[in-house]
C-alpha positions, 0 to 999 in steps of 0.5 A: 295274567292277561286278564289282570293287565286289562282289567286293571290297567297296569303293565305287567311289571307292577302285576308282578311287584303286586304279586312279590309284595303279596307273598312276602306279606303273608298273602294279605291286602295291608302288603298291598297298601302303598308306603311313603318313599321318603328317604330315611336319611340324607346324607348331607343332613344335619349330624347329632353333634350339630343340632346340639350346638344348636339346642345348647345355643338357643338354650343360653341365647333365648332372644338372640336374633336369626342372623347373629345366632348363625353367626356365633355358631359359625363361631363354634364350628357350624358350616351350614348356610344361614338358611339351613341353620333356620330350618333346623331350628324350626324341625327343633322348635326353636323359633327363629325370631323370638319375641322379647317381652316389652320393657315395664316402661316401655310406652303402651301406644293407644288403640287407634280410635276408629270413627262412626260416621262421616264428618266425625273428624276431618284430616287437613294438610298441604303438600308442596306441588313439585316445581318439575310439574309446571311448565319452563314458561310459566317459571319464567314469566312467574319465577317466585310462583309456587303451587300447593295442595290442600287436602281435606279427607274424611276419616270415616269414608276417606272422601276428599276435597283438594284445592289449589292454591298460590299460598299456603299461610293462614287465609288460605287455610281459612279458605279452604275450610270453607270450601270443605264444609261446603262441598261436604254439606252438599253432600249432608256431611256436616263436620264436627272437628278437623285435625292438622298439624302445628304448621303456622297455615294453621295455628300460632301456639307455637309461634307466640306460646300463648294459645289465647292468640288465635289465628285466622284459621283457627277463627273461621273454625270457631265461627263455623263450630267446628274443633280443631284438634292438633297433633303432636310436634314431630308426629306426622304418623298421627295425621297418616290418612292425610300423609297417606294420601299425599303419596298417592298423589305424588304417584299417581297425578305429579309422578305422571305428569312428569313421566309424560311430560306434560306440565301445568301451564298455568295455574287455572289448568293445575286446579282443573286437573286437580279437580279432575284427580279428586273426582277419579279417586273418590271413585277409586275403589279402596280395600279399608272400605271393603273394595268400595270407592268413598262416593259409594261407601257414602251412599251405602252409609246413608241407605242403612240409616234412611231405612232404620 
């Protein structure tokens, strides 16, 4: 016995569980194999007559949702939590969450078209730049002053141009254009087609109803040979890179400025933090770029096609 214990290492009492096991096996090793403890009953599990209720409800109720499921149990004597309700149904296999099929005439929404180079369209919005970021002296001296954003993003690398300005109609959107392509040329973008929204800084078709009366915009765009493509009324979701980066903007630069406490004073100081915030985000890494920043998917870009 003394020799076992040091040899294998074990008190003396599982020498003597092993011994018992042993004999009662038949002397054999499979009696030695460990067995799993897990209880065979619970006594809070669920009954027979519970998981049928359970079986049957599903059964007449195919694509009823998770909650309102227990709650018509409930109203058949079922006392258990909503949570235990679920994994029964899971050890049943009944899904939980059934997905019902779409109705025929339910609109099938397009694949989202992803772009093949940079330049290939162009998202364009302006975002209102909240009035608790300028400074009390400045509304004072200049109380009908407002601030806006305009933002230019490139669908395919995510780089952007953000300018600010006083006004946010026609002229300045034309203004801003030509800010875009020319920063984007400097990097050898050349822009093919911009996208915007139906807001009167841009078009007038909805104004005047005729689409013959172009506006300011619209005329820089044709001289410049770029498209303009609009999207739809009501649907910001279809310019969403844009929108997206709107938020962003609010938390990381306009939320700050108010949390910290530091206001723009005058309108030169908002456009240089501005310019500050566009050069630290297109050296932000992004997980849609494969965890690279816009300047650096840029730069990968040009070297795959410079060296085919």
């Amino acid at each position: 016995m003394e020799k076992a214990i040091l040899k294998f290492g074990v008190p003396r009492r599982t020498l003597f569980a092993w011994q018992k096991r042993w004999l009662e096996g038949g002397r054999t090793y499979q009696a030695l194999i460990n067995h799993s403890r897990r209880p065979r009953s619970h006594s809070r599990a669920h009954t027979e007559a519970e998981l049928t209720l359970l079986r049957n409800l599903r059964r007449r109720n195919p694509n009823m949702g998770l909650q309102d499921f227990w709650l018509r149990a409930k109203s058949h004597g079922y006392a258990r939590t909503l949570q235990g309700c679920e994994k029964a149904l899971k050890r049943l296999g009944n899904p939980t969450q059934p997905k019902s099929s779409p109705s025929p005439t339910c609109k099938q929404h397009k694949t989202y078209e992803q772009m093949t180079h940079p330049g290939e369209r162009v998202q364009i919005d302006v975002k209102y730049v909240p009035r608790a970021c300028i400074s009390l002296e400045y509304l004072e001296q200049y109380p009908f002053d407002r601030f806006y954003q305009y933002t230019a993003i490139d669908e395919y690398s995510r780089y952007r141009v953000l300018w600010g300005s006083r006004e946010h109609n026609t002229f300045a959107s034309a203004e801003f254009l030509k800010i875009v392509v020319s920063q984007l040329k400097t990097l050898g973008i050349e822009i093919e087609r911009v996208q915007t929204d139906n807001g009167a800084e841009f078009t007038k078709r909805l104004l005047v109803g005729d689409d013959d009366k172009k506006s300011l915009f619209e005329l820089t765009a044709s001289r410049l040979k770029i498209q303009v493509k609009y999207i739809k009324p009501h649907t910001p979701k279809h310019n969403v890179k844009v929108e997206r980066s709107h938020r962003e903007d609010q938390k990381l630069l306009y939320s700050e400025v108010i949390r910290k406490q530091k206001p723009f004073v005058s309108f030169d100081d908002f456009k240089q933090r501005l310019k500050r915030h566009q050069d630290k985000t297109n050296n932000r890494p992004m997980r849609p770029l494969g965890y690279l920043s816009p300047n650096d998917y840029l730069k990968q870009y040009k070297h795959k096609h410079t060296h085919k």
